[in-house]
py3Dmol code that shows the C-alpha trace and the ligand (Angstrom):
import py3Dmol

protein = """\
ATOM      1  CA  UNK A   1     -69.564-248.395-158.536  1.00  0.00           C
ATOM      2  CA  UNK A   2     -67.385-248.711-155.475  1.00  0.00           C
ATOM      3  CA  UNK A   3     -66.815-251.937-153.752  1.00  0.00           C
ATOM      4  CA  UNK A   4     -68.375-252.158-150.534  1.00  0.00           C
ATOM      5  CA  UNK A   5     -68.221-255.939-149.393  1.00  0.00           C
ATOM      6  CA  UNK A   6     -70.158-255.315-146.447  1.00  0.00           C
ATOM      7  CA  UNK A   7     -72.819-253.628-148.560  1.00  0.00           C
ATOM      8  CA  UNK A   8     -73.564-250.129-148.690  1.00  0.00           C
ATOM      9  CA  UNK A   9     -74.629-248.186-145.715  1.00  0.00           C
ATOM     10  CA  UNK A  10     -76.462-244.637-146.272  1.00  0.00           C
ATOM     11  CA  UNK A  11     -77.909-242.361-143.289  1.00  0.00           C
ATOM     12  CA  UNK A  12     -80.286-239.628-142.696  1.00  0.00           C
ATOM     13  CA  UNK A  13     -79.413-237.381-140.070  1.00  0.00           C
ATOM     14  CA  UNK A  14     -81.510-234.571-139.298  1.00  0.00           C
ATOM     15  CA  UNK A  15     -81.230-231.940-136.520  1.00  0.00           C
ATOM     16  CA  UNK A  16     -84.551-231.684-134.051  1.00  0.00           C
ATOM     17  CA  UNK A  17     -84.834-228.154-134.356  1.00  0.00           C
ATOM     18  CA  UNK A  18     -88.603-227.807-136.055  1.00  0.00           C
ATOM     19  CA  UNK A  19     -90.921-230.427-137.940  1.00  0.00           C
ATOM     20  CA  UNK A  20     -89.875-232.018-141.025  1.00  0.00           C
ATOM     21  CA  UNK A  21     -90.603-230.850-144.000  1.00  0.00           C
ATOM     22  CA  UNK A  22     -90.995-231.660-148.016  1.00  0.00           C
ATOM     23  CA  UNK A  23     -87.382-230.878-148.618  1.00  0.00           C
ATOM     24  CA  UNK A  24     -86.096-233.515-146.256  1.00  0.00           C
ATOM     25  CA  UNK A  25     -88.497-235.992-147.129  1.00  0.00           C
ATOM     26  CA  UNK A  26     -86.790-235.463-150.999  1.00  0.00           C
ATOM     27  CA  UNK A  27     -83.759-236.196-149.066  1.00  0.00           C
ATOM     28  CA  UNK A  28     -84.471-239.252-146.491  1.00  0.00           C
ATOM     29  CA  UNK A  29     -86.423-240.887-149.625  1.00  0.00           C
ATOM     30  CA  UNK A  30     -82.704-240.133-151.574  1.00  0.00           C
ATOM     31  CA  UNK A  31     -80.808-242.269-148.402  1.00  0.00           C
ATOM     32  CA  UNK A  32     -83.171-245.306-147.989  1.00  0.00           C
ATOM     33  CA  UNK A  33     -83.769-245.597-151.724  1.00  0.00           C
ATOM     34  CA  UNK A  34     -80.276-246.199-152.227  1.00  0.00           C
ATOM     35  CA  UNK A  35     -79.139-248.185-149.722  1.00  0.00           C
ATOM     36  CA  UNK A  36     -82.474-250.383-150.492  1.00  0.00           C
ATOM     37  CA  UNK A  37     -81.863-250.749-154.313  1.00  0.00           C
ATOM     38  CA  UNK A  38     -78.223-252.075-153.138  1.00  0.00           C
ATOM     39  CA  UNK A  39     -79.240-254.229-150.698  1.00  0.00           C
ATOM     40  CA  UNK A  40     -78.217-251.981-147.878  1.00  0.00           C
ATOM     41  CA  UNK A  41     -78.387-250.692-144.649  1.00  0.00           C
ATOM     42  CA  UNK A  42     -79.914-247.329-143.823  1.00  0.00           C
ATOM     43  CA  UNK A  43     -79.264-245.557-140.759  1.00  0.00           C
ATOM     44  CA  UNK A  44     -81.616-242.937-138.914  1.00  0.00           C
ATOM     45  CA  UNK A  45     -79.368-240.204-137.038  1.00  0.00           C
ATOM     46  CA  UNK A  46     -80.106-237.420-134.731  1.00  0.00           C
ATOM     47  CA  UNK A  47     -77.883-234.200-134.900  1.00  0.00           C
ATOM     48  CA  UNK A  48     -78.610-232.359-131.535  1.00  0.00           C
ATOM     49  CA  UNK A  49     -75.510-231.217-130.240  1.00  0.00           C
ATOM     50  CA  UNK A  50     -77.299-227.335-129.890  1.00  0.00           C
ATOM     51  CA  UNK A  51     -79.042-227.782-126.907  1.00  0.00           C
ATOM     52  CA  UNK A  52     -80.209-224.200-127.039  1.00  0.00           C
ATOM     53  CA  UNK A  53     -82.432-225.095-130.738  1.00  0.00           C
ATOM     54  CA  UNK A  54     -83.284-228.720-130.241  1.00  0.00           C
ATOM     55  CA  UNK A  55     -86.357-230.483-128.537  1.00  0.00           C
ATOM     56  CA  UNK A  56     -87.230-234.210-127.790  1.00  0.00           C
ATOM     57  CA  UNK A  57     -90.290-233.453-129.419  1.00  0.00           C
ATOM     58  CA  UNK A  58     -88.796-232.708-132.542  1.00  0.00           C
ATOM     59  CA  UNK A  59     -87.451-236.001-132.560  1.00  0.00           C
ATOM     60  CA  UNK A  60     -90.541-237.795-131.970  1.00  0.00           C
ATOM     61  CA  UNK A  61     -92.079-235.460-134.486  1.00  0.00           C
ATOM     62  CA  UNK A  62     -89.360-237.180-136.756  1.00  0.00           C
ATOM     63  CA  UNK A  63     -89.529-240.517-136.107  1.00  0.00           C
ATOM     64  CA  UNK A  64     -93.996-240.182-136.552  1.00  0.00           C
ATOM     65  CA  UNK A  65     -93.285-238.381-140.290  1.00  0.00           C
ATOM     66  CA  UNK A  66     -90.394-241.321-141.196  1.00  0.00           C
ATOM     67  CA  UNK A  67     -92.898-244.165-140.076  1.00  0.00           C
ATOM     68  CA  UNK A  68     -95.246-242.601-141.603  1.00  0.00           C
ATOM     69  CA  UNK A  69     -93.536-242.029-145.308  1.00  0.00           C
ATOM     70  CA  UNK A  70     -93.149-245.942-144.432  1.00  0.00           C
ATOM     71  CA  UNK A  71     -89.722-245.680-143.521  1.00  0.00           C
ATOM     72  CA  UNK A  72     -87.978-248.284-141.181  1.00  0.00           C
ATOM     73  CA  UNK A  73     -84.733-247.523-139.665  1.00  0.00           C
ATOM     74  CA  UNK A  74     -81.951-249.557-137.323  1.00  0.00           C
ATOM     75  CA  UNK A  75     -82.127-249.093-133.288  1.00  0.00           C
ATOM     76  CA  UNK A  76     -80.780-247.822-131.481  1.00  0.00           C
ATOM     77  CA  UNK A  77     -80.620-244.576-133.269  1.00  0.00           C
ATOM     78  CA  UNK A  78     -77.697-242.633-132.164  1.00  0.00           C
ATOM     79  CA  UNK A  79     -78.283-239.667-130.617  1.00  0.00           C
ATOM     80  CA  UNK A  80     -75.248-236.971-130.876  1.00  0.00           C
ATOM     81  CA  UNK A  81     -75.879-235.477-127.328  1.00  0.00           C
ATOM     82  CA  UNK A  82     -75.072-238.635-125.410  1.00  0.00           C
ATOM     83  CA  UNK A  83     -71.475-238.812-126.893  1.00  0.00           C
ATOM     84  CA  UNK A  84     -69.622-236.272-125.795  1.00  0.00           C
ATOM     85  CA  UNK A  85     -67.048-237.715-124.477  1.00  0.00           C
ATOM     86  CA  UNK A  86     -66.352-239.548-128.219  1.00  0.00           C
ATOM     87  CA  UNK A  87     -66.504-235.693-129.629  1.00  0.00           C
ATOM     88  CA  UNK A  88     -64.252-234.563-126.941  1.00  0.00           C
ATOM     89  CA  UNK A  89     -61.684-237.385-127.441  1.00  0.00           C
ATOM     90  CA  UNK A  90     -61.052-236.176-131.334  1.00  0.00           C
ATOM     91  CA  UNK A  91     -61.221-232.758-130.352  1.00  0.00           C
ATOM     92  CA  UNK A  92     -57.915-233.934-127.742  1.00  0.00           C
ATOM     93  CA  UNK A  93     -56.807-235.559-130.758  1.00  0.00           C
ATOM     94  CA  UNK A  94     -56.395-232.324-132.986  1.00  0.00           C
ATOM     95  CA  UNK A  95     -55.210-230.472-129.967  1.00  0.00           C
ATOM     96  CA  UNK A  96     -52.342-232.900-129.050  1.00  0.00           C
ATOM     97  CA  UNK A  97     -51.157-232.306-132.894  1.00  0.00           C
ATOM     98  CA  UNK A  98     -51.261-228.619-132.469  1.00  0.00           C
ATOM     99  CA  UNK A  99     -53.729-228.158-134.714  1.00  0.00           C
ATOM    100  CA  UNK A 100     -56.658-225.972-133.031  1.00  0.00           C
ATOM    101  CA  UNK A 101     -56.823-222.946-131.109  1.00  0.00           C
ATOM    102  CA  UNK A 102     -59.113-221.180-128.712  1.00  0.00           C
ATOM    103  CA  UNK A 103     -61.093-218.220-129.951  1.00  0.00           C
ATOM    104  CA  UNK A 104     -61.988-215.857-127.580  1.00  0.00           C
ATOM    105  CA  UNK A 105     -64.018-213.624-130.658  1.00  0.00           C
ATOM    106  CA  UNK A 106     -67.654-212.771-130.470  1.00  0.00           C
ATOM    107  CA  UNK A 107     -69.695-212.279-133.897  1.00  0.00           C
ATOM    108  CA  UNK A 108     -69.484-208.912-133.819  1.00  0.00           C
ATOM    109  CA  UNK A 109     -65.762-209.384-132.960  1.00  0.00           C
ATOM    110  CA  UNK A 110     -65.650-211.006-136.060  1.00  0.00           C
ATOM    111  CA  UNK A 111     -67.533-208.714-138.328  1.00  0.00           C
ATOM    112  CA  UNK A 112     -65.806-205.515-136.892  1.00  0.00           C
ATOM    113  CA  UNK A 113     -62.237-206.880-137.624  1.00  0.00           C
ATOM    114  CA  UNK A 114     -63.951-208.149-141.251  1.00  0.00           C
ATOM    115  CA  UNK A 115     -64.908-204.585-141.774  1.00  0.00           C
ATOM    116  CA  UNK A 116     -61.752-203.251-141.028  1.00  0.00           C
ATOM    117  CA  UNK A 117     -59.885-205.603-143.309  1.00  0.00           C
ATOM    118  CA  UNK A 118     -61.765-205.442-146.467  1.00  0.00           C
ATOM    119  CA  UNK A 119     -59.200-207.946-147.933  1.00  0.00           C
ATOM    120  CA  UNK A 120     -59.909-210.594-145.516  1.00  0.00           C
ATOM    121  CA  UNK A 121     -60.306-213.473-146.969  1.00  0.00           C
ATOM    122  CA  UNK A 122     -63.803-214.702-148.581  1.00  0.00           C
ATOM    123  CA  UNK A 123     -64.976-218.123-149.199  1.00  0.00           C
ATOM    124  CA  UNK A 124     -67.949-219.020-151.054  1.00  0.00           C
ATOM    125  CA  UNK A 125     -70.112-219.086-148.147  1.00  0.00           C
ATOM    126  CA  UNK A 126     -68.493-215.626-147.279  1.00  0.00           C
ATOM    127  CA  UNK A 127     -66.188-213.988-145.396  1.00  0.00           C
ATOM    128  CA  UNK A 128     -63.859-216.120-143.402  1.00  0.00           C
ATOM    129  CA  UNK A 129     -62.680-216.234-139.765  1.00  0.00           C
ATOM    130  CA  UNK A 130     -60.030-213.569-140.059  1.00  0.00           C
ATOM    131  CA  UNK A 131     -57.253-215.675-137.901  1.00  0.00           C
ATOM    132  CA  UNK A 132     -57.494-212.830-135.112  1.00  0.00           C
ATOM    133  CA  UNK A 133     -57.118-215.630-132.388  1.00  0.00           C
ATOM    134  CA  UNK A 134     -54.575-217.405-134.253  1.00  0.00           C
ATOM    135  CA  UNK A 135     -51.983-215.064-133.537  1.00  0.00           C
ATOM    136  CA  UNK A 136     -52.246-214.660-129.898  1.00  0.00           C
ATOM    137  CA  UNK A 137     -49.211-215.744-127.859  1.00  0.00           C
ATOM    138  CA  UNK A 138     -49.512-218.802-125.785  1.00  0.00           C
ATOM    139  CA  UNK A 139     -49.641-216.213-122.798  1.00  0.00           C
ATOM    140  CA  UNK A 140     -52.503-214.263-124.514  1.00  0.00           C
ATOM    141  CA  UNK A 141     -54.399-217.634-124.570  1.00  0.00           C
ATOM    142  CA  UNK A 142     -53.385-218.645-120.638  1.00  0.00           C
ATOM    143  CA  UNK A 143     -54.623-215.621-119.307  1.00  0.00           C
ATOM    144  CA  UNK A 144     -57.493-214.726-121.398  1.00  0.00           C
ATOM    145  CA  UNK A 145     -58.567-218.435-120.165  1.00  0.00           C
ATOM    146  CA  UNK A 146     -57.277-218.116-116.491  1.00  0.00           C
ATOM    147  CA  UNK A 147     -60.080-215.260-116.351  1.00  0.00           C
ATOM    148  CA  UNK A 148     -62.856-217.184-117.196  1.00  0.00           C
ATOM    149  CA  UNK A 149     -63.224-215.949-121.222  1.00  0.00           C
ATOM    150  CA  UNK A 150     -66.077-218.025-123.259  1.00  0.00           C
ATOM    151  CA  UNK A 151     -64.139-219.657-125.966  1.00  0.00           C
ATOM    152  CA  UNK A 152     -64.407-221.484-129.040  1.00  0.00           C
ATOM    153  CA  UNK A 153     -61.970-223.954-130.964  1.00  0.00           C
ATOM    154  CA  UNK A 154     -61.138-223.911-134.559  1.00  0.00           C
ATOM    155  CA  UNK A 155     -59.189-225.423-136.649  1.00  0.00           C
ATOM    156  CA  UNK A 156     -55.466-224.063-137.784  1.00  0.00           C
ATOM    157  CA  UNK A 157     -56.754-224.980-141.278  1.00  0.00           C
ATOM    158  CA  UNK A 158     -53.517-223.930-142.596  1.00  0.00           C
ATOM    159  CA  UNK A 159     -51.314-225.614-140.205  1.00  0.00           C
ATOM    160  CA  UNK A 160     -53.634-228.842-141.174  1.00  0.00           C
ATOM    161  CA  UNK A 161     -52.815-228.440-145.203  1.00  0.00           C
ATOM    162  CA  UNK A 162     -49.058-227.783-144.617  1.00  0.00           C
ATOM    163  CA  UNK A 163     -48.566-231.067-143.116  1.00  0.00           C
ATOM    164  CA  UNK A 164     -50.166-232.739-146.332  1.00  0.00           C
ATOM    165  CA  UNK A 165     -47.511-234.889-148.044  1.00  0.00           C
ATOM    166  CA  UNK A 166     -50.210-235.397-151.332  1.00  0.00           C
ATOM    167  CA  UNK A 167     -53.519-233.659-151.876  1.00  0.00           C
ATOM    168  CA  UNK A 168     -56.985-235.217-150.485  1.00  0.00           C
ATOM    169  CA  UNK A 169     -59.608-236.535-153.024  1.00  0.00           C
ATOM    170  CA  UNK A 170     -63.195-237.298-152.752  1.00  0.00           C
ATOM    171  CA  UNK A 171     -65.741-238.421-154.753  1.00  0.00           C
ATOM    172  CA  UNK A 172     -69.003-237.357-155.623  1.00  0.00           C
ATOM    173  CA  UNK A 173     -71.067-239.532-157.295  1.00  0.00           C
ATOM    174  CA  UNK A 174     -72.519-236.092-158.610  1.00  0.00           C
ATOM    175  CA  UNK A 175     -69.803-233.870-159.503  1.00  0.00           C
ATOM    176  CA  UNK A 176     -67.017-236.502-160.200  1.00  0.00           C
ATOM    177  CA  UNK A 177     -63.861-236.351-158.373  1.00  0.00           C
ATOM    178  CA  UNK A 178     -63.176-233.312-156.433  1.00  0.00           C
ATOM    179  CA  UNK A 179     -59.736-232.281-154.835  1.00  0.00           C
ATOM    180  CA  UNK A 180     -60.260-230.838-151.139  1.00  0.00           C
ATOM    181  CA  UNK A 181     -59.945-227.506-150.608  1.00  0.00           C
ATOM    182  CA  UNK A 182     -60.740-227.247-146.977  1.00  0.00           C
ATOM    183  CA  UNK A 183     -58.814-223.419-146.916  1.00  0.00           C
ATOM    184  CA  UNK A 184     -62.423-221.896-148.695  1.00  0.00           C
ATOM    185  CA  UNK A 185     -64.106-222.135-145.496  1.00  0.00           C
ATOM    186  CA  UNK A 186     -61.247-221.015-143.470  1.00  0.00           C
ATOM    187  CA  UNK A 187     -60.497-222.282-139.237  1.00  0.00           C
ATOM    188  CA  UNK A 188     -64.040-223.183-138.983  1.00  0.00           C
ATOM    189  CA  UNK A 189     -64.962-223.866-135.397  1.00  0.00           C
ATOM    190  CA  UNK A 190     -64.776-226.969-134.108  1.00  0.00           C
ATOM    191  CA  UNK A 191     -66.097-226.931-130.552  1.00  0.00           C
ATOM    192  CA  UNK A 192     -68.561-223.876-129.896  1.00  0.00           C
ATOM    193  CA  UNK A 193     -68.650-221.827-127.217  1.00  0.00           C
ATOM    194  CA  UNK A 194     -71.790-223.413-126.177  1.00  0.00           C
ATOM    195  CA  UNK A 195     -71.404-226.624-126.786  1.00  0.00           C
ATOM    196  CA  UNK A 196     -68.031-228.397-126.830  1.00  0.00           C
ATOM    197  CA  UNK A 197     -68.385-229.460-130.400  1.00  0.00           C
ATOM    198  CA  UNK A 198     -69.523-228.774-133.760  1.00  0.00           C
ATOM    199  CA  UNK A 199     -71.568-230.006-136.888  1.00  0.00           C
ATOM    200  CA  UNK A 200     -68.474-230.376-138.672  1.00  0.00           C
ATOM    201  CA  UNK A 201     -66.395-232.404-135.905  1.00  0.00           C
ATOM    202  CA  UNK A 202     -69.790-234.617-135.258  1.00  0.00           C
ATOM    203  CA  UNK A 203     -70.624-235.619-138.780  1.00  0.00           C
ATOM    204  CA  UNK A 204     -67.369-236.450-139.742  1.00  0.00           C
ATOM    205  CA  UNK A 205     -66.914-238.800-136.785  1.00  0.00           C
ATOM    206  CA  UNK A 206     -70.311-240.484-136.507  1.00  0.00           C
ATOM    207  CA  UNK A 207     -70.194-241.452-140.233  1.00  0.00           C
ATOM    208  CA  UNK A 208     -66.824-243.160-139.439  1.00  0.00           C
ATOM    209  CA  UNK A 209     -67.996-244.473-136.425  1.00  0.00           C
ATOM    210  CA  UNK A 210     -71.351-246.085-138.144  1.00  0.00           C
ATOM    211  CA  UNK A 211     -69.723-247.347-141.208  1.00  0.00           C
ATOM    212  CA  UNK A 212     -71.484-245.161-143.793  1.00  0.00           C
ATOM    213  CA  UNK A 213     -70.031-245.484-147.240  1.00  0.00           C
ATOM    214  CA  UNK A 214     -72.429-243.225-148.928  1.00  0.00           C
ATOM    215  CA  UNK A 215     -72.992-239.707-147.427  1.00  0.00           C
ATOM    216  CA  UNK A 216     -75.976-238.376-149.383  1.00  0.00           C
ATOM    217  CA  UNK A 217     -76.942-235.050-148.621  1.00  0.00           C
ATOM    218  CA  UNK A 218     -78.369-231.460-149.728  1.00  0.00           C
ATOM    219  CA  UNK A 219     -75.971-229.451-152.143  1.00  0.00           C
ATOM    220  CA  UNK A 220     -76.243-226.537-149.807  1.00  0.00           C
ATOM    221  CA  UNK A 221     -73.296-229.315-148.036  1.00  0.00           C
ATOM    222  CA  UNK A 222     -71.117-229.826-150.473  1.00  0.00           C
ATOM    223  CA  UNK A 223     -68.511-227.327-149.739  1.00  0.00           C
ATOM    224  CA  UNK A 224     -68.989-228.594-145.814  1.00  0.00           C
ATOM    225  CA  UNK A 225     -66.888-231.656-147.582  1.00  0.00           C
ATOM    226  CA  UNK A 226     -63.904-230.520-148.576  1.00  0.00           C
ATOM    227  CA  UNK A 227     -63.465-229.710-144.673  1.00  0.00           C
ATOM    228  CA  UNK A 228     -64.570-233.171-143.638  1.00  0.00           C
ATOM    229  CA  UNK A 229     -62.373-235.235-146.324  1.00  0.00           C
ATOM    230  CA  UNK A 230     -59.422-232.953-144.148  1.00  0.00           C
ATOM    231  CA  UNK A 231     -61.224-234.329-140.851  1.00  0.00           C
ATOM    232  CA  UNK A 232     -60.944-237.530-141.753  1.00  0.00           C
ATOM    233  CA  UNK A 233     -57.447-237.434-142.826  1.00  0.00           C
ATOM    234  CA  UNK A 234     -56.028-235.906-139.628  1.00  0.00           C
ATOM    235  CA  UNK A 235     -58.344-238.229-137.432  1.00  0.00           C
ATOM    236  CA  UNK A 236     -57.670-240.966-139.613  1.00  0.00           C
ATOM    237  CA  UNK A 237     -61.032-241.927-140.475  1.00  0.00           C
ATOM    238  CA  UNK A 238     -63.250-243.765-142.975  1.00  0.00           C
ATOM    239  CA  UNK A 239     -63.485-242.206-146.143  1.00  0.00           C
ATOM    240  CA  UNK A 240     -66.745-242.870-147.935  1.00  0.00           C
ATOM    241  CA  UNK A 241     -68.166-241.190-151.196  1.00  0.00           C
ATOM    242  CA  UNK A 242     -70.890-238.618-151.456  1.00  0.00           C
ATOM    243  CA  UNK A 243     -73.757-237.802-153.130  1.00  0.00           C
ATOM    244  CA  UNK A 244     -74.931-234.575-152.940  1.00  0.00           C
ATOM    245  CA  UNK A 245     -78.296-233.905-154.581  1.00  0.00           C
ATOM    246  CA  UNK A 246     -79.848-231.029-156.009  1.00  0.00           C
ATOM    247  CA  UNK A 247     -82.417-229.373-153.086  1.00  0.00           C
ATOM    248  CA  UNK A 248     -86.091-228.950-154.081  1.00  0.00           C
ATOM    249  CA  UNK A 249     -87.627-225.640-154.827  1.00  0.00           C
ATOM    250  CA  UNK A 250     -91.292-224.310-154.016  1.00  0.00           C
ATOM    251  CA  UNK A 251     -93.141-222.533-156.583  1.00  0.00           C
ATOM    252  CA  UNK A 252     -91.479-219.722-156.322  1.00  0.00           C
ATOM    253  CA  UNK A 253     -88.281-221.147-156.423  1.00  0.00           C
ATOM    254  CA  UNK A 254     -87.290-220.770-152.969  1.00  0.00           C
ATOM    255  CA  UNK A 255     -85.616-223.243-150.871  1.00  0.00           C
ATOM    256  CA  UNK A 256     -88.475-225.471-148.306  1.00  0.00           C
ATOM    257  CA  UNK A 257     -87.287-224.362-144.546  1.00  0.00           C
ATOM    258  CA  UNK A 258     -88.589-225.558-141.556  1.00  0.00           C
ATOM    259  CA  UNK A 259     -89.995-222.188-140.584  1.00  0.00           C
ATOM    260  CA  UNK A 260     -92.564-222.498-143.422  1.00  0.00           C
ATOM    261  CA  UNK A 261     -95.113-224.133-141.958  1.00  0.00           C
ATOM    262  CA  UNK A 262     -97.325-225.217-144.154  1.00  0.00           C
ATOM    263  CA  UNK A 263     -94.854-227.849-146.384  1.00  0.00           C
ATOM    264  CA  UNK A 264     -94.103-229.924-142.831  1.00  0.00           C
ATOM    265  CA  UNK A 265     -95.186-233.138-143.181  1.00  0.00           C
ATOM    266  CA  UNK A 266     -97.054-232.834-140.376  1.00  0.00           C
ATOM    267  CA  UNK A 267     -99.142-230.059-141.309  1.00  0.00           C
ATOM    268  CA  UNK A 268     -99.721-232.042-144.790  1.00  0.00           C
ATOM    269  CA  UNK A 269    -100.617-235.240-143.256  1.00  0.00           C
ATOM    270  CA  UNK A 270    -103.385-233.316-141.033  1.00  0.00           C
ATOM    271  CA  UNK A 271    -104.725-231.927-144.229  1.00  0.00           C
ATOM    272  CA  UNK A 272    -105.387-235.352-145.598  1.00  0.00           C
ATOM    273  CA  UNK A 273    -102.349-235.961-147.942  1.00  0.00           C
ATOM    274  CA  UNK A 274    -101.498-239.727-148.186  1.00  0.00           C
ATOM    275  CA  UNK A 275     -97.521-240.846-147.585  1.00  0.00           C
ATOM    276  CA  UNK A 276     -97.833-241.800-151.855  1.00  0.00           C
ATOM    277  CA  UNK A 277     -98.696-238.669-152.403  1.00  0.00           C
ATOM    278  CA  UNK A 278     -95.566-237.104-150.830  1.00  0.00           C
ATOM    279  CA  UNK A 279     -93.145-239.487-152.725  1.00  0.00           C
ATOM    280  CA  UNK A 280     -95.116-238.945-155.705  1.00  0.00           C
ATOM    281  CA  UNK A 281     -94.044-235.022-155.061  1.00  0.00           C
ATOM    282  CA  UNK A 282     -90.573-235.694-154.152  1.00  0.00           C
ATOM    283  CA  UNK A 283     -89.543-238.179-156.879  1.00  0.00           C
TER     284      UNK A 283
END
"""
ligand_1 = """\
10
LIG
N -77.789 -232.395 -139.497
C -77.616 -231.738 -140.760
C -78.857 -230.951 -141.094
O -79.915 -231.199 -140.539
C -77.362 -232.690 -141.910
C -76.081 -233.347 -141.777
C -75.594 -234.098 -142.988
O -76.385 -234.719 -143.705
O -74.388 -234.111 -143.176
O -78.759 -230.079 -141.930
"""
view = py3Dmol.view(width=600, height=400)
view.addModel(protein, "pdb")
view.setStyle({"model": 0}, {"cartoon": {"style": "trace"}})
view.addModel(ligand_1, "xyz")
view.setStyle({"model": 1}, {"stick": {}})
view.zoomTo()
view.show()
């Protein structure tokens, strides 16, 4: 195991778009069990950045299922929306090394120049950002911003792995030791055209910023890391070690989302299930 002489510090950091459900409690119970079996700290964080999906009652709604479960967390829990200016600061960061661009592309932009370039390049999530944007001329950019264009910012991913002197490692406590490969999910955005930041940006940061050594998290994240490990190298950040873990299935071996209502928590607590009952399910 990894030495940690502060102790070991995991998180759980959900987005308040819906109502929790029996896949995240798999996941939260994941986070506190193993900081608490190492005599550790466990941190409760709030993703809302999208403005547009997110609601204050979601987070209460998360807060009443994690009590709940039994759950106790540190406070203040950080809240993603009130640092901008933190997000914005890294974002300057990348820019002053010449390492993100504006892209002016919608998604059907995107999908039309996709279609037309059947070799564009595919990740495993997909296709990739096809680097339309990237080759604009500094003028292109200036005036396409002088007239008021919606942009976004991604990352010259390329540019980024160029400047590597060795390759990045990371660890998951999974998989074993992995060698980044940030260039399979392309120039991922970085700030959105809605919000002046992204998933990617905010998770990497926050994690630094709150001392977590152990990221656990969903598989359905783990390519989402070979991008961060690059984050953290350019930003010159923490590096902890993850744990991704295998996502719970329902019967019919689909995925739990948090449109299926009747797996919240919420909805199972109001039909009499007891917090052991849950961990009993998810363990
Ligand atoms: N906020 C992300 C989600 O709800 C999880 C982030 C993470 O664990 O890295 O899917």
């Amino acid at each position: 195991m990894h030495d940690h002489p502060g102790g070991i510090v995991t998180r759980f950091a959900p987005s308040p778009t819906g109502q929790l459900h029996i896949g995240h409690a798999y996941s939260v119970l994941f986070a506190y069990r193993k900081a608490k079996e190492n005599g550790g700290r466990f941190i409760l964080r709030i993703e809302d950045i999208d403005t547009e999906r997110c609601r204050p009652e979601y987070v209460d709604g998360i807060k009443e299922d994690l009590h709940w479960l039994g759950l106790t967390w540190e406070e203040p829990v950080r809240k993603q929306s009130e640092h901008m200016a933190g997000y914005a600061a890294a974002l300057d960061k990348l820019a002053g090394a010449d390492l993100l661009y504006p892209c002016f592309c919608s998604r059907r932009d995107i999908r039309e120049e996709i279609a037309r370039a059947p070799a564009a390049p595919h990740g495993p999530e997909g296709a990739l950002y096809p680097g339309t944007c990237r080759n604009l001329t500094a003028d292109e950019r200036q005036d396409r911003m002088a007239k008021g264009e919606p942009y976004a910012l991604r990352l010259d991913t390329t540019a980024a792995l160029a400047r590597l002197d060795a390759p990045l490692i990371w660890e998951d406590l999974e998989k074993g030791k992995q060698e980044a490969h940030p260039e399979i999910l392309g120039d991922v955005v970085l700030a959105r055209k809605d919000t002046p930041a992204s998933y990617h940006l905010c998770v990497t940061l926050d994690d630094h910023l709150q001392g977590v050594t152990h990221v656990t998290r969903g598989e359905d994240l783990f390519h989402a890391t070979h991008l961060h490990r690059l984050l953290q190298h350019i930003l010159g950040l923490n590096v902890p070690v993850w744990h991704h873990h295998p996502l719970l299935h329902d019967e019919e071996g689909k995925r739990f989302a948090k449109r299926n209502q009747s797996v919240t928590l919420k909805s199972l607590r109001e039909m009499g299930s007891m917090p052991e009952d849950i961990i009993r399910r998810v363990s």
